[in-house]
C-alpha positions in Angstrom: 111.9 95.7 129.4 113.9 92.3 128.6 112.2 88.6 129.0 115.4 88.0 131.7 114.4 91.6 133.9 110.8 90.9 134.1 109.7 87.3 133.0 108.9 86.0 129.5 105.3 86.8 129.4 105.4 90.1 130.7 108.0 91.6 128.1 105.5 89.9 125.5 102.8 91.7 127.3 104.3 94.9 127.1 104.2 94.4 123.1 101.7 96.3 121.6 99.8 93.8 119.3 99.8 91.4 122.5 98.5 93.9 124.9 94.9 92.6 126.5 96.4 89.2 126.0 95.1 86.5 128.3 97.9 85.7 130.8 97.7 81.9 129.5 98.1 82.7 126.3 101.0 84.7 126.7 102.4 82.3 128.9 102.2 79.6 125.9 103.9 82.1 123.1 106.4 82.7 126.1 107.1 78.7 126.4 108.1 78.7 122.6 110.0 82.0 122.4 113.8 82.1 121.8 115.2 84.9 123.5 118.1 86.4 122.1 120.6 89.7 122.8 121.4 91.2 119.4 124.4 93.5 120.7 124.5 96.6 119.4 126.7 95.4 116.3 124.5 92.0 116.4 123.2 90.9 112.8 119.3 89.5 113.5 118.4 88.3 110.0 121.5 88.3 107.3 120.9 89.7 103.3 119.6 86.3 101.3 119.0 84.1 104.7 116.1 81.6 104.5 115.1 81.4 107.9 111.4 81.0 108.4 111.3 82.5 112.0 109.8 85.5 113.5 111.5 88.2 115.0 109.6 90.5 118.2 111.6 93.7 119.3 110.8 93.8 122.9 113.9 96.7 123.4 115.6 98.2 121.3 115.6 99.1 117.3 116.9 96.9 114.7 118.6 99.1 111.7 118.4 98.3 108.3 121.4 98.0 106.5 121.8 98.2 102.4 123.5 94.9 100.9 126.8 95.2 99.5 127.4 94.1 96.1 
């Protein structure tokens, strides 16, 4: 389920923590949301960044990777 095949606030419906949500509500998280396509070799947060944003798998897995050096 992606934010572009179904609408914002359903693919943040279909997030478990957000499940029972009122439509409103999800419809105002869904109004502040970035969307973004990792890729499959995409990075989503890099070793030492110092972003302060929050990241919601709606599809997929992110891996962990190991640092190196």
């Amino acid at each position: 389920m992606t934010a572009a095949s179904t609408g914002p606030a359903q693919a943040l419906s279909g997030l478990a923590f957000l499940a029972g949500a009122p439509a409103a509500a999800l419809e105002r998280f869904a109004a502040h949301a970035r969307w973004v396509d990792a890729g499959p070799d995409g990075i989503v947060v890099d070793f030492n960044d110092t972003t302060t944003d929050v990241f919601f798998v709606v599809q997929g897995a992110v891996p962990e990777h190991e640092a190196n050096g």
